[in-house]
C-alpha positions as CSV (number, residue, x, y, z in Angstrom):
1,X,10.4,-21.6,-10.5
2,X,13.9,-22.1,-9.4
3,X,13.7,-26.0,-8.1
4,X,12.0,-28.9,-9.0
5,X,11.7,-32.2,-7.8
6,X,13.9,-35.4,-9.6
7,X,12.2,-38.4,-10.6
8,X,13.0,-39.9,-7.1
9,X,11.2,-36.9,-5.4
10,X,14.7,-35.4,-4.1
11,X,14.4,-31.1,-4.3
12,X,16.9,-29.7,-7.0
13,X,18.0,-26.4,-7.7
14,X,17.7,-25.6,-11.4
15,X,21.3,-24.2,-11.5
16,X,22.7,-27.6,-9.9
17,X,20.5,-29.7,-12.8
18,X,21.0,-31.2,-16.6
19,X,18.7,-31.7,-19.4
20,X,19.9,-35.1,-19.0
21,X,17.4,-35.7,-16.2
22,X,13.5,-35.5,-15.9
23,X,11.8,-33.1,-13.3
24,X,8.3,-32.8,-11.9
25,X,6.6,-29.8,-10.5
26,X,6.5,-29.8,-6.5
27,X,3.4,-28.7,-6.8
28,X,1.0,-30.2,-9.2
29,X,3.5,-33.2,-10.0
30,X,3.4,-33.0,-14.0
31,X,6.8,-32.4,-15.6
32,X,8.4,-29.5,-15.9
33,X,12.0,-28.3,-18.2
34,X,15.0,-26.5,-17.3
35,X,15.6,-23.2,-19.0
36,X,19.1,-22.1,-19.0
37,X,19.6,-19.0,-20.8
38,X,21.6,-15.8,-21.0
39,X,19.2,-13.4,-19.8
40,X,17.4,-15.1,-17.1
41,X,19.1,-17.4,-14.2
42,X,18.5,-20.9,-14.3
43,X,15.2,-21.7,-14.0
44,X,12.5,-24.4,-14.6
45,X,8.8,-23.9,-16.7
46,X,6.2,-25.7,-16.8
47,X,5.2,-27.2,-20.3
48,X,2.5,-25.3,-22.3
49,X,-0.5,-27.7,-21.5
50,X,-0.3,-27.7,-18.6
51,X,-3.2,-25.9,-16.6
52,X,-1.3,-25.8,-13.0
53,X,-1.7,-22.9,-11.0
54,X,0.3,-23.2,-7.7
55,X,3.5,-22.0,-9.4
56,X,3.6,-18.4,-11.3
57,X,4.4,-19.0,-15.3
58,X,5.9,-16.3,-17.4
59,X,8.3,-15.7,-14.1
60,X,10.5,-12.4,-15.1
61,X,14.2,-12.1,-15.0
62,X,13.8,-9.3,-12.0
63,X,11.2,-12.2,-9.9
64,X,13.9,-14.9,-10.6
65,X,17.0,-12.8,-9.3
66,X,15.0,-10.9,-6.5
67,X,14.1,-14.1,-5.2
68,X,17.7,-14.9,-5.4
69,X,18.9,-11.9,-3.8
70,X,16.4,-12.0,-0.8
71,X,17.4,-15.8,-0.3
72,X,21.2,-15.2,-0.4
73,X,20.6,-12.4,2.0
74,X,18.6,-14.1,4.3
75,X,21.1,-17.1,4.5
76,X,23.8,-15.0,5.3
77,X,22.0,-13.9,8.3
78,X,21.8,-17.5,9.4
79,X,17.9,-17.5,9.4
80,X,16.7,-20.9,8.3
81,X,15.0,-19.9,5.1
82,X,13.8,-22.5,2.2
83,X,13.2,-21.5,-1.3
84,X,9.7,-21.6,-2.7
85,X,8.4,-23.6,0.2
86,X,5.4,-25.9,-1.3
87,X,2.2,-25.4,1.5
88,X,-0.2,-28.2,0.9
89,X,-2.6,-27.1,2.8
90,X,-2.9,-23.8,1.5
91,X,-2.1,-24.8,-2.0
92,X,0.6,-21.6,-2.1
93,X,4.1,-21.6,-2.0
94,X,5.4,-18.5,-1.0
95,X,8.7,-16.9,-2.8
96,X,10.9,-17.7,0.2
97,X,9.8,-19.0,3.9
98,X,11.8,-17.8,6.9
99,X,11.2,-20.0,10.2
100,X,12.7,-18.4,13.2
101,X,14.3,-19.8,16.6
102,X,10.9,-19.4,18.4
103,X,9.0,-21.2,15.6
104,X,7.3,-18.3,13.7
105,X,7.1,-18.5,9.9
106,X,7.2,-15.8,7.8
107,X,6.5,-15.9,4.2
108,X,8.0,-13.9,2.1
109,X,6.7,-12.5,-1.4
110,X,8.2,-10.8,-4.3
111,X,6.0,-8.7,-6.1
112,X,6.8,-7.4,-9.0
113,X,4.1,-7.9,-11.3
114,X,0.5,-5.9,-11.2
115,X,-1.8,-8.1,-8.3
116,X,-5.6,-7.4,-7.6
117,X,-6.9,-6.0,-4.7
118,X,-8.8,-9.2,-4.6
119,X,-5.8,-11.8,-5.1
120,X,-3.4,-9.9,-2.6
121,X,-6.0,-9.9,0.1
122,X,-7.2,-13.5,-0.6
123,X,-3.3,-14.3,-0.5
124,X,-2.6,-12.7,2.5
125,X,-5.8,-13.7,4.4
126,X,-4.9,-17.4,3.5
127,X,-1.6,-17.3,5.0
128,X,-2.8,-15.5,8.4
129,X,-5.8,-17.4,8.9
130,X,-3.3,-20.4,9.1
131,X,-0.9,-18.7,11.5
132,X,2.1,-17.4,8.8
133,X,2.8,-14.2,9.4
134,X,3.6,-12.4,6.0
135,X,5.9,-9.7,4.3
136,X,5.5,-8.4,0.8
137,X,7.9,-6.8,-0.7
138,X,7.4,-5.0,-4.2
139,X,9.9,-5.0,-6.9
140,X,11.2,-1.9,-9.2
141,X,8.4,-1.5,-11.0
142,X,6.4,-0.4,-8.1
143,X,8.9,2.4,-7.9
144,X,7.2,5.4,-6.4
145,X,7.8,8.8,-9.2
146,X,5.0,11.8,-9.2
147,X,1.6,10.0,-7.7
148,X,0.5,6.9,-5.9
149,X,-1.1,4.6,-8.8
150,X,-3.3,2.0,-7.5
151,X,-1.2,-0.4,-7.3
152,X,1.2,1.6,-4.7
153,X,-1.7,1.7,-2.7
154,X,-2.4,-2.0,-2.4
155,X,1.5,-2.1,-0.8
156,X,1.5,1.6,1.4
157,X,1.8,1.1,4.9
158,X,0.6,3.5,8.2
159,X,2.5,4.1,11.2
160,X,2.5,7.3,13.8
161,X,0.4,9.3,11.5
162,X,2.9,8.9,8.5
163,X,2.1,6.8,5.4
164,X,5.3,4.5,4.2
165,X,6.1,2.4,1.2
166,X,8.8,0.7,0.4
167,X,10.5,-1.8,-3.0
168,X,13.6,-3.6,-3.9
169,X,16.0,-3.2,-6.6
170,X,17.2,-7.0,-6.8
171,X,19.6,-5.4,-9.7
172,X,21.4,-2.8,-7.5
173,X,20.7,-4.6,-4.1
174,X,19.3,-1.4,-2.6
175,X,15.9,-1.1,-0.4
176,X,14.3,2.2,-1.1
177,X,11.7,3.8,1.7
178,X,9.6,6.6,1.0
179,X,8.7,7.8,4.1
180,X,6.2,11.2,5.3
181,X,4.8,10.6,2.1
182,X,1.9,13.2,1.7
183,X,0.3,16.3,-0.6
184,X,1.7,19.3,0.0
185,X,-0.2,22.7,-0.6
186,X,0.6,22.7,-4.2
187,X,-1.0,19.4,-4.4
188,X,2.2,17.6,-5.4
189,X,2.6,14.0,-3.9
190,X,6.0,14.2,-1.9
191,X,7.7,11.6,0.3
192,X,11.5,11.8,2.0
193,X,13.2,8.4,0.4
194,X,16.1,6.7,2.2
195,X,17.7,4.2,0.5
196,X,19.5,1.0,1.9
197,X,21.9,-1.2,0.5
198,X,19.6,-4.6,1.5
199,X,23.0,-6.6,2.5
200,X,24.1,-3.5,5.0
201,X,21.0,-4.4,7.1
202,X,20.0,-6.7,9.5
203,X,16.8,-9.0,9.8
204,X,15.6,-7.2,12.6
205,X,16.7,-4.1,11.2
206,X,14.3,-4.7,7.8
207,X,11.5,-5.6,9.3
208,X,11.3,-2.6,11.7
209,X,11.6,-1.1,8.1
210,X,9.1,-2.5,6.9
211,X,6.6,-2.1,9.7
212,X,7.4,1.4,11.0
213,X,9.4,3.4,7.8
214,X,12.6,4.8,9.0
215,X,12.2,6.3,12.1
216,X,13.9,9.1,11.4
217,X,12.9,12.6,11.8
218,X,12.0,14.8,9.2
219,X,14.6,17.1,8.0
220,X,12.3,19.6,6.5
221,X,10.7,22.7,8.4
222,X,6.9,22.1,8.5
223,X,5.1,25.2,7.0
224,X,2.1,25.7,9.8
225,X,0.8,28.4,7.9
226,X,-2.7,27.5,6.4
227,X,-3.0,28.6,2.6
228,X,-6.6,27.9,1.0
229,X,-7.6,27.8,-2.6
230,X,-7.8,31.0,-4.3
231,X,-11.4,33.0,-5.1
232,X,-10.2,32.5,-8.8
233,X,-9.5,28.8,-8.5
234,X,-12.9,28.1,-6.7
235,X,-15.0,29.5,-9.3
236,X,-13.1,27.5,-12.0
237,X,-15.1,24.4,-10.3
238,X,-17.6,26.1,-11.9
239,X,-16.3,25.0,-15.4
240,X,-14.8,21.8,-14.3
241,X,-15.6,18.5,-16.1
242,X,-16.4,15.3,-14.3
243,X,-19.0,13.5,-12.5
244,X,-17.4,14.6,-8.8
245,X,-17.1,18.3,-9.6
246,X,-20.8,17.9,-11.2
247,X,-22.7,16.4,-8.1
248,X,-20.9,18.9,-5.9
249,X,-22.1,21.9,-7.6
250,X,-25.5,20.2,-7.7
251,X,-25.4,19.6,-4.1
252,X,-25.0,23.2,-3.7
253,X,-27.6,24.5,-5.9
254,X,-29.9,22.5,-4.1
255,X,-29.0,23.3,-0.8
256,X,-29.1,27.0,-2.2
257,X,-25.3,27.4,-0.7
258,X,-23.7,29.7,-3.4
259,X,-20.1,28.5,-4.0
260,X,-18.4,32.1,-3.8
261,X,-19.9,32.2,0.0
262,X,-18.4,28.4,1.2
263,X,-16.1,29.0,3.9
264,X,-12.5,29.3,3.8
265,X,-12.6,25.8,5.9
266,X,-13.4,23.7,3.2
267,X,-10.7,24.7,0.9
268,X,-7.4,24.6,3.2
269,X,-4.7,23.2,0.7
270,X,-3.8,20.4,-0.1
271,X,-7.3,19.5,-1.1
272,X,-6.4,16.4,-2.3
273,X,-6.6,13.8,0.7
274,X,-4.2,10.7,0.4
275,X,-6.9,8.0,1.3
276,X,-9.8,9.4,-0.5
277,X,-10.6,9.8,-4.2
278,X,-12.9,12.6,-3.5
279,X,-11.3,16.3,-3.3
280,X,-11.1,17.2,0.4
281,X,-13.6,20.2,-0.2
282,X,-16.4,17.6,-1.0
283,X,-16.0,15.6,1.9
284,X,-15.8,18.3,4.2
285,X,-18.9,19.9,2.8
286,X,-20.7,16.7,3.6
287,X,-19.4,16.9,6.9
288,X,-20.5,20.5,7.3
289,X,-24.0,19.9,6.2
290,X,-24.4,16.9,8.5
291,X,-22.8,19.6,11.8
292,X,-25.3,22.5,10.0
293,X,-28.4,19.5,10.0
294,X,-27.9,18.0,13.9
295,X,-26.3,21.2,15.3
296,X,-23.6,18.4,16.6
297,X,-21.4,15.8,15.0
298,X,-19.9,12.6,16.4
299,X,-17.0,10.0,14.9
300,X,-19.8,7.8,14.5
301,X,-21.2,10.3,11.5
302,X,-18.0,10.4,10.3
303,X,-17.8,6.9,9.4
304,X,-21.2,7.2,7.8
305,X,-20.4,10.0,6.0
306,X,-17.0,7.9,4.6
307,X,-19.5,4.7,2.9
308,X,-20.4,7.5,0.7
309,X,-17.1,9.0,-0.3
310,X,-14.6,6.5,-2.3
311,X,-11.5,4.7,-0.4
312,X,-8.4,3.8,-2.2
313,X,-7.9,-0.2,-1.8
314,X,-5.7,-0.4,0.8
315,X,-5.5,-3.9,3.0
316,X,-2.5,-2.9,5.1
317,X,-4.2,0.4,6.2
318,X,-6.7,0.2,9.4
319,X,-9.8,1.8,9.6
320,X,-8.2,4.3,12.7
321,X,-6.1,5.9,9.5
322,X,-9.1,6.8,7.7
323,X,-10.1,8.8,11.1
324,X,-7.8,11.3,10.9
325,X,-8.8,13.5,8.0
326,X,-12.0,13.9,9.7
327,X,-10.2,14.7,13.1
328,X,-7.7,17.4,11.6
329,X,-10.5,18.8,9.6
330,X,-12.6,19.1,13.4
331,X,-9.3,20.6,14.7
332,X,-9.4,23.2,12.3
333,X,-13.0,24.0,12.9
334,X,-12.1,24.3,16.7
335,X,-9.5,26.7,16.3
336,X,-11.3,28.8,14.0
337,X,-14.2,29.0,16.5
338,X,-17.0,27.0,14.6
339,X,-17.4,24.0,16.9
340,X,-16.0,23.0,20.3
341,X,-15.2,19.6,22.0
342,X,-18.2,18.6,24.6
343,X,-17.0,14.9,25.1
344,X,-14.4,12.2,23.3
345,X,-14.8,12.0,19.4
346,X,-18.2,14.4,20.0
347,X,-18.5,18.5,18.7
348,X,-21.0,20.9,19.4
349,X,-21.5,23.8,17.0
350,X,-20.8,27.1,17.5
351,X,-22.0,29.0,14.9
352,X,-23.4,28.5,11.5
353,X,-21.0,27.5,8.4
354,X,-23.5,28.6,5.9
């Protein structure tokens, strides 16, 4: 942590401090030492016996200087920001706590070690519940390369039917945002990144960032041309490994539906689907043998159909998101004549899939 409190309870920053004095932590109130090193900033640690838990131990040298960063940034934007902010009543203290004119406060995290699914929601849901709002922002090792690991998902972000995600570089001062990020039909993950330097933007200007992804429009000439998995490529499901692939072809053996005589439909590329584990040609088979079973299908099915499938952890991502494979895929089967729109979020078949 970067302050501390004196012997006479007064709020020091460790790079104003000596060894010659004695520090406490804000926090739990046992003492804490100042570190002053070469390859971290100033900072003060708690000693090893000591089993408090409101402030983060093993803090790196990226945390420390992010933290730094963010503050110096915010400060120079006149926003009345404080430092690792101790919350009593919610036994946190955020890594920096931004009160604005009309009275809001935002906290502000950091992240840039691994977090559960389970900590960042319980984290987030504490501050809410007791009227913060709150922005997290990931550090460099969150830096999106060739596929969305888990623990980009915990962090990705939904806005106009485009998925965004976005970390700082505390050593280079630059905000990266990878926006449109999607599969294409090669089943490649693939995102347009803009990169900011964090002290060329505003306050207003970062959170719009952060809320919405850049705004801008998409440079790049959407293919509309539909390509599906080859005959060749289907029939290699038949030698695939796993415990997915495996239940699907059982499914179909079972429902006596030969996997050479599936529809185009199910196997539009990319069939990899961003919010679902499952390939997109099992989903939509379930969702084709549901239409095949009533003769109709509804958005209420839908979201049965989805507490069977697998959802990536994603807290920041509403349920309205996870809508829209399910309507594209519908969309498709309109156009192709199999189904047609009776009423809102309701489909009546045409003719058979199978």
């Amino acid at each position: 942590m970067i302050y501390a409190e004196t012997a006479n309870g007064l709020k020091i920053k460790a790079g104003d401090a000596s060894n010659q004095q004695s520090f406490r932590c804000p926090g739990c109130k046992s003492p804490v030492f100042l570190k002053q090193g070469q390859l971290k900033i100033a900072h003060f640690s708690h000693y090893q016996q000591s089993d408090c838990r409101q402030f983060s131990e093993g803090e790196t040298a990226t945390h420390l200087l992010g933290k730094e960063v963010i503050y110096e940034w915010l400060v120079n934007q006149g926003l009345n920001v404080e430092l690792e902010a101790w919350l009593p009543k919610l036994k946190q203290r955020p890594d920096l706590l931004v009160t604005t004119v009309e009275g809001n406060q935002i906290a502000i995290e950091y992240q840039c070690s691994p977090i559960s699914y389970g900590d960042l929601l319980k984290r987030t849901s504490g501050y809410e519940q007791n009227g913060y709002q709150v922005i997290w922002i990931c550090g460099p090792n969150y830096q999106l390369k060739k596929r969305l690991k888990n623990s980009h998902y915990l962090f990705l972000r939904h806005h106009k039917r485009r998925f965004h995600f976005l970390y700082f570089d505390c050593h280079s001062g630059d905000l990266y945002v990878y926006d449109y990020i999607h599969y294409n039909r090669y089943n490649h993950l693939v995102a347009v990144c803009y990169r900011y330097s964090l002290n060329s933007l505003s306050w207003q200007v970062f959170k719009n960032l952060y809320q919405t992804g850049s705004k801008r429009a998409c440079s790049k000439q959407q293919d509309k041309k539909r390509y599906y998995l080859s005959n060749k490529k289907r029939m290699a499901l038949l030698r695939q490994q796993g415990d997915e692939n495996k239940a699907f072809l059982e499914q179909l053996y079972c429902n006596r539906h030969p996997l050479a005589e599936l529809p185009n439909c199910l196997f539009y590329l990319p069939t990899k689907t961003l919010c679902l584990q499952e390939s997109a040609y099992i989903w939509k088979y379930h969702v084709l043998c549901e239409f095949e079973k009533k003769g109709s299908i509804t958005l209420s099915d839908w979201t049965i159909i989805l507490e069977t499938l697998t959802v990536f952890q994603m807290p920041f991502i509403s349920k309205e998101v996870l809508e829209q494979p399910f309507q594209t895929f519908m969309a498709d089967l309109v156009a192709l004549g199999y189904c047609a729109g009776v009423a809102e979020n309701v489909w009546q078949q045409k003719k058979r899939f199978f």
